[in-house]
N, C-alpha and C positions, 0 to 999 in steps of 0.2 A: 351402620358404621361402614366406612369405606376399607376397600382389601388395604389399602396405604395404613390407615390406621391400625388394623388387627394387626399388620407386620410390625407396625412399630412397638404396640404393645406385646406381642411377642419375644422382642427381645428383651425387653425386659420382664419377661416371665423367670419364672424358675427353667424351663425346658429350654427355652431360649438361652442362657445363658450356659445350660449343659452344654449344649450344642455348640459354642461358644466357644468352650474348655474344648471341649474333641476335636474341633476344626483347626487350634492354636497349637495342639498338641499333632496332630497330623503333621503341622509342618516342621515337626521337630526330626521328621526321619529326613526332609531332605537335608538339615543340618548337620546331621549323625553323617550321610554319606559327603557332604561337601569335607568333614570333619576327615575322614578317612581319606578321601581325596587327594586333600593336601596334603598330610602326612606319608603317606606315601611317593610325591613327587617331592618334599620336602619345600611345600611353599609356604613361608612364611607369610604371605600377604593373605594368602587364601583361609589359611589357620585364621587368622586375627578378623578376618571377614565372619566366617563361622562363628568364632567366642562370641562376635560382637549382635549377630541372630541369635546366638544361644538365650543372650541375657536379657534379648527383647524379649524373647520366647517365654521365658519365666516373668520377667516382669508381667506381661499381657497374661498368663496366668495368674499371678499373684492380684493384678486388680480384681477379675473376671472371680475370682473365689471369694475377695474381699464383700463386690456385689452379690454375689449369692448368699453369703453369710447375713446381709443388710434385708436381700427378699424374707430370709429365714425371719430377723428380728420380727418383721410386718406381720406373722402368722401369730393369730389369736390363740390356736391352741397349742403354743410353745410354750406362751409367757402364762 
């Protein structure tokens, strides 16, 4: 099996997609500080920029959980 292949399976592993979640979640601090940012010089463009990363942020979590949920089903000794 080629390294391209193991990577690719990878991510779709369970670990892989931990990884996944902590990496999507990492970039949730630089949204926290753009969030403060703004508020503080009172930028509304800036603010509306942030909300608009926030909600990508959770959506790309909300999927990335949904797929783990799905690796979960595939395991024999759950069901």
């Amino acid at each position: 099996m080629s390294s391209f292949a193991k990577a690719k399976g990878f991510k779709k592993s369970k670990a892989g997609t931990y990884l996944s979640i902590g990496t999507t979640l990492f970039g949730a601090v630089s949204v926290l500080k753009q969030v403060r940012t703004a508020r503080s010089e009172n930028d509304t463009l800036m603010l509306a920029d942030a909300v608009v990363s926030a909600a990508a942020i959770v959506t790309g979590v909300a999927v990335l959980v949904r797929e783990l949920r799905r690796l979960g089903d595939d395991d024999v000794l759950l069901g």
